[in-house]
KETI-350984 format. One record per atom (N, C-alpha, C): residue in one letter; x, y, z. Coordinates in steps of 0.001 Angstrom, whole numbers, plus 500000, padded with zeros to 6 digits. Each point is the difference from the previous one (the first is absolute). Layout:
residues N
AXYZ ...
***
This chain:
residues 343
X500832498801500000 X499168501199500000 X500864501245500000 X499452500892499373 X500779501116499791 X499524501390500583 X499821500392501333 X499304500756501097 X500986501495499884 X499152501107499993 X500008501427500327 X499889500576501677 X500440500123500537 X499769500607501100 X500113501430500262 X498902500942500691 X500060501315499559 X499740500368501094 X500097501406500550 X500060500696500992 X500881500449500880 X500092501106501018 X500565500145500724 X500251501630500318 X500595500593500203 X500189501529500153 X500459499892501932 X499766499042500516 X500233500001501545 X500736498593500027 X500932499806500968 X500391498649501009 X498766499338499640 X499095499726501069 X498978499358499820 X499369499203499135 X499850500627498781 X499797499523498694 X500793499103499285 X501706500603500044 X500767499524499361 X500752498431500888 X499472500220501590 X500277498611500456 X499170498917499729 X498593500226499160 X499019498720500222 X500154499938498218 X500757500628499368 X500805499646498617 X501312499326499956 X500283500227500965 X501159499521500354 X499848498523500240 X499126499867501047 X499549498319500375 X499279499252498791 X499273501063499649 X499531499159498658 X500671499561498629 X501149500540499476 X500816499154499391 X501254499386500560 X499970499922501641 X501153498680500096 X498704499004499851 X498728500062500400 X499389498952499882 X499703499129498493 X499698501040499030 X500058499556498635 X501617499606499887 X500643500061499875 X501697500333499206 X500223498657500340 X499845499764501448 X499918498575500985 X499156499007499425 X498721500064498914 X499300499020499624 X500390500017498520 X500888500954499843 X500811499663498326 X498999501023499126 X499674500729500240 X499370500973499131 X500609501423499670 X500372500406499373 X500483501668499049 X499080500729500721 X500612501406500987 X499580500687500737 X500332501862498934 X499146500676499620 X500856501186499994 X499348501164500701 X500212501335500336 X499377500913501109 X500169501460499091 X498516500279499952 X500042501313499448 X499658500817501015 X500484501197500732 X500119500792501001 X500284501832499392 X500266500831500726 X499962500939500176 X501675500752499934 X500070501075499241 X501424500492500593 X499904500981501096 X498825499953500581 X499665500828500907 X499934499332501362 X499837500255501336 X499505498986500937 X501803499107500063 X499452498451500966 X501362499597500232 X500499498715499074 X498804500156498749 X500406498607498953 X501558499991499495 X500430501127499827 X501087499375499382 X501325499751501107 X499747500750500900 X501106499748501366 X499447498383500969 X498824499859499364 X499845497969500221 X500580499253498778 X500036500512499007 X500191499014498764 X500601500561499034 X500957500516500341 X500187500709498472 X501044498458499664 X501164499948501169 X501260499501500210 X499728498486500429 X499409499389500761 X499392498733500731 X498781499859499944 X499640498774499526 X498538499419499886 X499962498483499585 X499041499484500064 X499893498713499053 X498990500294498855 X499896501805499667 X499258499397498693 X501283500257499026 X499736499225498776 X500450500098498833 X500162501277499551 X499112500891499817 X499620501464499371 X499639500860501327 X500348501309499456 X499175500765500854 X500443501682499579 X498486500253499881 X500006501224499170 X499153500859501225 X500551501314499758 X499730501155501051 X499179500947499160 X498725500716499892 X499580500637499149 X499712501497500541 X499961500925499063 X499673501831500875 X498847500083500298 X499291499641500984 X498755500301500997 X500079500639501348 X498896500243500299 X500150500850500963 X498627499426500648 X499525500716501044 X498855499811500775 X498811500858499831 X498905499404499590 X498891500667499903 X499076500925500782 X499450498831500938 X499405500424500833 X499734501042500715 X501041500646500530 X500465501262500692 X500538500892499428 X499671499944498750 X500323501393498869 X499029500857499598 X500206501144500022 X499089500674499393 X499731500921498586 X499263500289499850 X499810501153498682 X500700499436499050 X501385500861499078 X500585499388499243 X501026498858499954 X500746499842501349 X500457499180500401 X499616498671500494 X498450500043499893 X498866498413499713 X500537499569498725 X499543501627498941 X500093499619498473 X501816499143499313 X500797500606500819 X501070499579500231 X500200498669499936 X499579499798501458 X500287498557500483 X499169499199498730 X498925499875499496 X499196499620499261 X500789499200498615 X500214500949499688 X500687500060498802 X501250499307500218 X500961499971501159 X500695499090499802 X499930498242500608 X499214500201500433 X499593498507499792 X499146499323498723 X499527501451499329 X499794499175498586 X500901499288499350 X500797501318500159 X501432499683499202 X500662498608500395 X500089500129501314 X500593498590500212 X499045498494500201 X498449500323499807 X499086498746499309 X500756499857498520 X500209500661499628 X500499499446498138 X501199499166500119 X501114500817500785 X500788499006500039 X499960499035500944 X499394499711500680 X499831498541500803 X499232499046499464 X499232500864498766 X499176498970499151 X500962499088499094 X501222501228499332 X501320499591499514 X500972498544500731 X499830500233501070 X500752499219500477 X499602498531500585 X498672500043500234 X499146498571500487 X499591499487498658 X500154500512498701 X500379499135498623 X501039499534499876 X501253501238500169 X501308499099499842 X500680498606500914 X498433500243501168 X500951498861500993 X499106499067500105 X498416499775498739 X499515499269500366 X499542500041500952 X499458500644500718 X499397499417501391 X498688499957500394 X499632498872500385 X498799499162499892 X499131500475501339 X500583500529501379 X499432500863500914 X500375500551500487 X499337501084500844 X500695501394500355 X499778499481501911 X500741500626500518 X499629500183501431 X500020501122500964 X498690500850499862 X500382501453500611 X500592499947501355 X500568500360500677 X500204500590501917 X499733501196500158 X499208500408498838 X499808501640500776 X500570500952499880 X499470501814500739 X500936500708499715 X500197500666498686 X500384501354499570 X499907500896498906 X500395499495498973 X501179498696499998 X501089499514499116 X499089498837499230 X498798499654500451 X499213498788499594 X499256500112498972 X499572501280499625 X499162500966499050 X500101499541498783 X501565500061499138 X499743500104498932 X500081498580499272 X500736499083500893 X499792498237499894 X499371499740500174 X499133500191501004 X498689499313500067 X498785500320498580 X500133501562500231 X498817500314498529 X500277499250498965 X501099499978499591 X500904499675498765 X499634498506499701 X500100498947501106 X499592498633500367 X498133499650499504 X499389501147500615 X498978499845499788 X499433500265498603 X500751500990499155 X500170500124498777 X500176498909499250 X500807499114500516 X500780499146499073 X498768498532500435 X499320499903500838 X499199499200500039 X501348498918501077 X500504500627500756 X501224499068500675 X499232499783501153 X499676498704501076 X499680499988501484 X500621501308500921 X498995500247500856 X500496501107500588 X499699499571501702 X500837499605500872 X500054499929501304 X500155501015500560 X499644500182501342 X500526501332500665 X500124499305501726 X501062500538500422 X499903500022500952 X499792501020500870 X498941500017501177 X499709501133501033 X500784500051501228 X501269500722500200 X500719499956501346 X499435500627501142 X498853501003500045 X499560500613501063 X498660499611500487 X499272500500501218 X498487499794499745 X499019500909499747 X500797501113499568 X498861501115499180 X500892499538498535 X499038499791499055 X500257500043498755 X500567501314499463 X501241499799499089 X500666501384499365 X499271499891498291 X500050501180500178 X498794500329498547 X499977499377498666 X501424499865499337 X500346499239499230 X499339498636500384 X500443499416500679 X499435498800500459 X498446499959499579 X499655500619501096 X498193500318499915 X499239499660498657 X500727500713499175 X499874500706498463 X500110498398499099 X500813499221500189 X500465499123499049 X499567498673500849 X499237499681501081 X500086498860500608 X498390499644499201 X499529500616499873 X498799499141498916 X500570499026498857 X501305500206499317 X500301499799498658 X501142498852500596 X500204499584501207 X501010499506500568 X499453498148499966 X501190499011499258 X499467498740500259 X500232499774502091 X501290500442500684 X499521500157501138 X500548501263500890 X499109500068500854 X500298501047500954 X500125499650501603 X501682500051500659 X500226498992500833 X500209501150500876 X499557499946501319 X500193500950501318 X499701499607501180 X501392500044500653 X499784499091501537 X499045500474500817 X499408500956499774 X498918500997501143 X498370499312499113 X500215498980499112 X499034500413499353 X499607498219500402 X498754499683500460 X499449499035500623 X499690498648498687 X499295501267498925 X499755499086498518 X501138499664498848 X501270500377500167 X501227500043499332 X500082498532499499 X500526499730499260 X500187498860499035 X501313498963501444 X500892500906500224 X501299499945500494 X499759500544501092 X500086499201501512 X500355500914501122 X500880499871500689 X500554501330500797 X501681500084500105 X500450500686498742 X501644500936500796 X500393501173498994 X501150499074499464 X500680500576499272 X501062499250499486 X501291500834500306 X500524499721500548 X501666500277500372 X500901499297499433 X501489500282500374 X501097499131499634 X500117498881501057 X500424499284499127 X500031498629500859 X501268499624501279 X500516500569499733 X501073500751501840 X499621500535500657 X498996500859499942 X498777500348501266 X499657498832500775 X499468498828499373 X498965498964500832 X500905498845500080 X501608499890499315 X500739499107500254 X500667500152501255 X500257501497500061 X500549499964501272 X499548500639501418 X498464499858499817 X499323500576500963 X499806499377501413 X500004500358501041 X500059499570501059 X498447500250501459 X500888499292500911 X498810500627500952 X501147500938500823 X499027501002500632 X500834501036500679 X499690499646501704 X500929499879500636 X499835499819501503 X500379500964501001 X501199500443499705 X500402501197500574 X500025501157499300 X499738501679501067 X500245500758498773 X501864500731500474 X500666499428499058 X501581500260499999 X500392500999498771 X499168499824498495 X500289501417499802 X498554500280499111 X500261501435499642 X498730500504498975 X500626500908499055 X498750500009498883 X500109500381498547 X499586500939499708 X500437501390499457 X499218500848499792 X500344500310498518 X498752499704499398 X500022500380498611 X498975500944499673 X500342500816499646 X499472501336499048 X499319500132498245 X500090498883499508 X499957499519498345 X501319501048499303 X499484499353498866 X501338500199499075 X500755501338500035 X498529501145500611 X500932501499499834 X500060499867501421 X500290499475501102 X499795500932500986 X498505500489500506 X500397500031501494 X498819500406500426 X500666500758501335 X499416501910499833 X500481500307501170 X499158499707501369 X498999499995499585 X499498499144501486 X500220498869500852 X500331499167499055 X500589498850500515 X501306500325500472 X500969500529499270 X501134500538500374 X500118500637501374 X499002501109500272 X500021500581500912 X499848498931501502 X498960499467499615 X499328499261500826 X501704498665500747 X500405499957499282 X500702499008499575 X501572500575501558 X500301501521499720 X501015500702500679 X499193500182501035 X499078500269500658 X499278500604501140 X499829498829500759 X500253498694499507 X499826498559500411 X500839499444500493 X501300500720499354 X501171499523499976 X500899499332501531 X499984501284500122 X500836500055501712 X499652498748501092 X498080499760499617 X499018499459500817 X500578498126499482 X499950500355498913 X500330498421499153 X501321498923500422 X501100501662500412 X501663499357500144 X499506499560501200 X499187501284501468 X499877499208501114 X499303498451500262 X499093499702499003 X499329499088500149 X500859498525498829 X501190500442499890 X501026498744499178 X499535499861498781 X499080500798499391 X499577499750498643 X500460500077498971 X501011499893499190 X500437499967498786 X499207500505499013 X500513501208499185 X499468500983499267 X500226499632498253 X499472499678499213 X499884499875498339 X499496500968499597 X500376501243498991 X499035501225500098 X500655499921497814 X498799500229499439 X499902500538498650 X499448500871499816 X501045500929499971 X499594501634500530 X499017500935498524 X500835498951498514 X499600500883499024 X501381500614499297 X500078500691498948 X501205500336499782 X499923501688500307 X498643500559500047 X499796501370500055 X500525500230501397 X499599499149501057 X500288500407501560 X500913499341500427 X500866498806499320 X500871499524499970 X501028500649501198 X500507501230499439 X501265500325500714 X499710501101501766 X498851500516499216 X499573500678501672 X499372498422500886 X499272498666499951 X499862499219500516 X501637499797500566 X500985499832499654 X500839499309500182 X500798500924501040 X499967501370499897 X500587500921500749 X499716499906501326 X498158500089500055 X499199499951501050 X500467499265500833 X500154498358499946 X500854498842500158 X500859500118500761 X500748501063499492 X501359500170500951 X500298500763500444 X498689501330500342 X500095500588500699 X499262499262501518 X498993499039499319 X499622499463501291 X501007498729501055 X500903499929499264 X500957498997500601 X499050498353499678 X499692500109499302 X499178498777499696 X500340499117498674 X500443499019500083 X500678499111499099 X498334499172499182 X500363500481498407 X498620499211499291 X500902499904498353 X498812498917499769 X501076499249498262 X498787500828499340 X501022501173498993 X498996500814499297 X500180499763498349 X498820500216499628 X500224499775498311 X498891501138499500 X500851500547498961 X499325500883498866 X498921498985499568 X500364499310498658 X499093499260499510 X500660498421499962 X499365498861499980 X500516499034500048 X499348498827499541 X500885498807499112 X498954499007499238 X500351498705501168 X500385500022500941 X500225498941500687 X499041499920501595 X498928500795499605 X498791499991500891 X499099498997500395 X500373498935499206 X499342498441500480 X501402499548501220 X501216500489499956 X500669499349501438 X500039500594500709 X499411501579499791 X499948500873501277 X498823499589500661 X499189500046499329 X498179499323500398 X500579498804500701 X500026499026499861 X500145499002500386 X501185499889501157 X500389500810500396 X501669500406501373 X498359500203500663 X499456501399499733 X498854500786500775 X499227499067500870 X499714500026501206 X498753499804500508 X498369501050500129 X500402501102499692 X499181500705500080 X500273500864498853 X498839500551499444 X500125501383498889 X499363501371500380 X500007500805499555 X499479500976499596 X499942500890499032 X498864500399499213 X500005499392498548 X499057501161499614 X500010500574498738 X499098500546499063 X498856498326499607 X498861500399499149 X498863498761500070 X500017500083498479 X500851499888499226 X499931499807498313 X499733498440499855 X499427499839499157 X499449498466500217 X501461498935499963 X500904500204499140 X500852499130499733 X500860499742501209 X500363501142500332 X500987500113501428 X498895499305501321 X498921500143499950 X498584499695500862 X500271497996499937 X500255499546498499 X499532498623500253 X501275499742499801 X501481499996499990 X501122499684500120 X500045499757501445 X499772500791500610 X499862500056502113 X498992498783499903 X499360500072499416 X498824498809500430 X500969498948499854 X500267499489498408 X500596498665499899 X500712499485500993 X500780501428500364 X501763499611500703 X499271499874501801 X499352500386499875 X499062499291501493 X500196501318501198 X500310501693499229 X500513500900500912 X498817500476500315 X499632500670501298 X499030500741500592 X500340501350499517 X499291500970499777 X500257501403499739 X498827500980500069 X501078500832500886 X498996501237499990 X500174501122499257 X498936499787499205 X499737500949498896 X499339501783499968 X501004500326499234 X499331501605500022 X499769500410498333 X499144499666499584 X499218499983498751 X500335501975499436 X500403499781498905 X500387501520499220 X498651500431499697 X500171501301500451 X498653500834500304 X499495500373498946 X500454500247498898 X499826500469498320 X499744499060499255 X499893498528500305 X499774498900498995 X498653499871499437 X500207499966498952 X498519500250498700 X498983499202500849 X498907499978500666 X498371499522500251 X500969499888501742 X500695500738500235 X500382499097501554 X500228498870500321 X500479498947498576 X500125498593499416 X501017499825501346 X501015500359500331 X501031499144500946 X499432499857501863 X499106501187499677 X499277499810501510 X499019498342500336 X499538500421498699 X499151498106500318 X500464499413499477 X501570500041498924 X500782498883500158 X500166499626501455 X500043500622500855 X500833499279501168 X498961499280501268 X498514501041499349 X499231499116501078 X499851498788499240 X499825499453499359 X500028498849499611 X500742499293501410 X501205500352499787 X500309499173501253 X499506500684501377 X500194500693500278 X499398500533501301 X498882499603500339 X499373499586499289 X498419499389500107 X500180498935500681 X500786499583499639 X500595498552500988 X500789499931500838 X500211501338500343 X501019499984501330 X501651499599499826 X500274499714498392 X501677499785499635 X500733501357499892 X499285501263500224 X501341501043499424 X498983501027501379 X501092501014499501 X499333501306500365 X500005501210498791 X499012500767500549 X500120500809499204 X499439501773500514 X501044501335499838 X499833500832500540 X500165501069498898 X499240500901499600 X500019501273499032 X501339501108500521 X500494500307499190 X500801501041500183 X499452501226501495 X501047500159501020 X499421500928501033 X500936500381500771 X499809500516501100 X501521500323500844 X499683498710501271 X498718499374499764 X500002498632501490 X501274498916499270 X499945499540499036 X501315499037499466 X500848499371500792 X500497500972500607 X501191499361500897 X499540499164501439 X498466500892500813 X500205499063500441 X498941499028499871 X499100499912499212 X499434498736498871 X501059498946499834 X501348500545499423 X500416498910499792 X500984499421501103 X500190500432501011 X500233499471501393 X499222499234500407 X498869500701500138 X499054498663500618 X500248498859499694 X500113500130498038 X499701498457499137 X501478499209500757 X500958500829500479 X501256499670500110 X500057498766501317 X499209500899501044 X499792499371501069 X499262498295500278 X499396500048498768 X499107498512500002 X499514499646498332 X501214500050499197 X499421499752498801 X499674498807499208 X499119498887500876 X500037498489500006 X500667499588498373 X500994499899500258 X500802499679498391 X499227498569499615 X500450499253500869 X499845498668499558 X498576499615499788 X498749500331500658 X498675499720499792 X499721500538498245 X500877501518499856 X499434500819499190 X501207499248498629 X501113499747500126 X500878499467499016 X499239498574499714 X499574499257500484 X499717498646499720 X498577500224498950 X499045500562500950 X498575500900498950 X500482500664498771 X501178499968499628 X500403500914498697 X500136499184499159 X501115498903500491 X500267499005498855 X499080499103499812 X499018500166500416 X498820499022499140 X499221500269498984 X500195501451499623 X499674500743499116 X500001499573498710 X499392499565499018 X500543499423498513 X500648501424499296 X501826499032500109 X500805501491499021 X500834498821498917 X499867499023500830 X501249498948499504 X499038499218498421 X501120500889499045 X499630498885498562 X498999500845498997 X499533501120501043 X499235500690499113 X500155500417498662 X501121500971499835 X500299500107498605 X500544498563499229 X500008499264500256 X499928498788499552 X498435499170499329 X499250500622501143 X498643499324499220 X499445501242499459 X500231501404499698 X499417501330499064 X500928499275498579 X501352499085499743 X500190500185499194 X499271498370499498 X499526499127500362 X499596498917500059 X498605500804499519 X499589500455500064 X498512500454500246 X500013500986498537 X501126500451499441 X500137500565498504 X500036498816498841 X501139499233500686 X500113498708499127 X498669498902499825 X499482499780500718 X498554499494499960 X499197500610499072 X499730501537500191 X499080500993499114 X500720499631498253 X501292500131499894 X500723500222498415 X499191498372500108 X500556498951500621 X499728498651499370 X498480500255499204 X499099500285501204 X498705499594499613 X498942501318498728 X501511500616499844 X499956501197498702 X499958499109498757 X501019499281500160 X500239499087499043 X499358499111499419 
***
């Protein structure tokens, strides 16, 4: 089979593309990724990947544009529907697989043009518009929040749930911010600090590359020893060191903690399109596996409390039962079935 995978403009996106062609590549199928030169597609793939191809096209984001700069954006995702129409001829390819995101636009239309299967996957539990827009025309539409989904459970990389554990003690914690940084978390993260060394806690902090160097200053002005990183692709062995997180609620970073069996308390980004990362996270909170607190000045000691009694192990064991393991394995099982019975 000869599979398209499209989307991305965020982490998020570009990790459940990511899982989805080691899972094809792994069952012997031609993977290629049409993405964005905008957003973080080509700093995931320009250089490393398992697809074969991978083309970056000039788009931009719609949604949040206005007046002529709608007309703008418009127009260049026409532009780049023609050539993605160009290119899912030259590569043959028999189905497309959206993940979402501004970068999904002109492959996906283009697919649907061409009369190609069109999958999509939904990473959040408010639907993003694109999505919305094209899930009528979709052979499936797979979303872990979503009760009627073909597929349930998100799909991650498969070193998330290989090396996931139960958590018993809390000896250290994670503070991740997503791909840019997050100064709240950041903040939250130094005001904690002092409290964390007294209490033997071992500090993991991904500060971002923007706050990068004032995080790191802070650090040592507080006399407080922590392993800091700008940006970093080796976040499945930091996750997995972690007993505890604290976390932005983007879905991908949301079910990676799940697989790997981490508890986390989540502070959901206040600007996210429908307030999608806030009930990403009750999802779990509903069940008593995470926490979750809105941006405020209580934070610090919110997250003391959690500090004081944060039943790891009741709440780590309730995580990994979660279906994460194999998923993108059966979304691509679940394409190959559809082409067969095309046939």
């Amino acid at each position: 089979m000869k599979l398209c995978i499209t989307g991305g403009g965020t982490g998020g996106h570009l990790m459940i593309a990511e899982a989805l062609s080691e899972a094809a590549v792994e069952d012997g199928h031609e993977v290629i990724f049409i993405g964005s030169t905008s957003g973080q597609d080509k700093k995931y793939f320009e250089h490393h990947s398992k697809f074969s191809h991978v083309y970056f096209l000039q788009t931009t984001g719609v949604v949040n544009q206005k007046g002529s700069a709608k007309l703008k954006a418009l127009y260049k995702v026409f532009r780049a529907f023609l050539q993605a129409r160009k290119i899912l001829k030259k590569h043959k390819i028999q189905a497309t697989y959206s993940v979402g995101g501004f970068s999904a636009a002109p492959a996906s239309f283009a697919s649907l043009s061409l009369f190609i299967p069109l999958f999509i996957h939904e990473q959040n539990s408010i639907e993003g518009r694109l999505n919305s827009l094209l899930k009528r025309y979709a052979k499936s539409f797979v979303c872990a929040y979503d009760a009627n989904s073909p597929i349930q459970g998100y799909p991650v990389k498969e070193v998330y749930y290989k090396n996931a554990r139960v958590r018993n003690e809390l000896k250290t914690i994670i503070f991740l911010g997503g791909s840019h940084g997050a100064k709240a978390i950041n903040d939250l993260a130094l005001n904690v600090a002092y409290k964390l060394q007294k209490m033997q806690i071992s500090i993991i902090h991904q500060a971002g590359e923007a706050d990068y160097e004032r995080v790191q200053e802070e650090y040592k002005k507080l006399g407080v020893e922590a392993e800091i990183y700008a940006f970093t692709k080796d976040l499945p062995a930091l996750i997995t060191r972690a007993d505890l997180a604290v976390s932005r609620a983007g879905a991908s970073t949301l079910w990676e903690l799940t697989a790997n069996g981490c508890p986390t308390f989540f502070i959901p980004y206040p600007y996210a399109a429908g307030d999608h990362q806030y009930h990403n996270a009750q999802f779990l909170v509903k069940e008593n596996l995470g926490w979750c607190e809105r941006e405020s000045e209580n934070l610090k000691s919110k997250l003391i409390k959690v500090l004081k009694n944060p039943q790891l192990k009741e709440k780590s064991e309730k995580l990994l039962e979660f279906p994460t393991q194999d998923v993108a394995k059966l979304m691509i099982k679940d394409v190959e079935a559809n082409i067969h019975n095309k046939g």
